[in-house]
C-alpha positions, 0 to 999 in steps of 0.5 A, a space after each residue: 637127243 639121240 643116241 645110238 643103241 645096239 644093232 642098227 635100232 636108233 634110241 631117241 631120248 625124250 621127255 614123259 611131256 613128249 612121249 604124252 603129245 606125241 604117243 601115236 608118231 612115236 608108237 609109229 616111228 618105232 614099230 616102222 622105222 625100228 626106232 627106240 625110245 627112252 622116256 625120261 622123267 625129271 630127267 631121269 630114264 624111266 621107260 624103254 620104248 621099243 616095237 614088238 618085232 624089236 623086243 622079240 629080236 633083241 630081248 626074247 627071242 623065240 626058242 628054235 623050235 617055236 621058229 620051226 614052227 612059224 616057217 611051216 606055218 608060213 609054207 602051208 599058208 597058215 599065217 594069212 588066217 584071220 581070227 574070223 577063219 580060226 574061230 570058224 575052223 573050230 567051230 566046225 570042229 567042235 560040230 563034227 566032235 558032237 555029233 553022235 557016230 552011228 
């Protein structure tokens, strides 16, 4: 059963049975094609299933100074670093505070 949510998000009405077969194309549909789920269990909804981006959007969305922030992230290249490039970044930073000014 589908049945149309708010904005242009499409809410699937599914039983706990399929959301337990099915879990990764679910989790698939709903984080590429923005697709919502309900989880109804003895037919009653018990869960909401939806992808972060969606939840953030629609839910929480983030204050505008946390968006300020994102956009300057994305113009100085920041948001392409790996976990592997933070980590070394301070590291490096964490060496250069140790050693002892002369």
């Amino acid at each position: 059963m589908m049945v149309r949510g708010s904005g242009c998000s499409m809410t699937n009405v599914i039983s706990t049975l399929t959301a337990r077969a099915q879990l990764g194309r679910i989790i698939k549909r709903a984080s590429q094609d923005n697709e919502r789920f309900v989880i109804r269990r003895r037919g009653e909804p018990k869960v909401v299933l939806l992808s972060l981006q969606d939840y953030i959007r629609t839910i929480a969305p983030p204050p505008k100074w946390l968006e300020r922030i994102w956009a300057q992230s994305r113009r100085q290249g920041l948001d392409q670093l790996t976990l592997r490039d933070i980590d070394g970044l301070v590291a490096d930073v964490r060496r250069r505070q140790k050693k002892p000014s002369r």
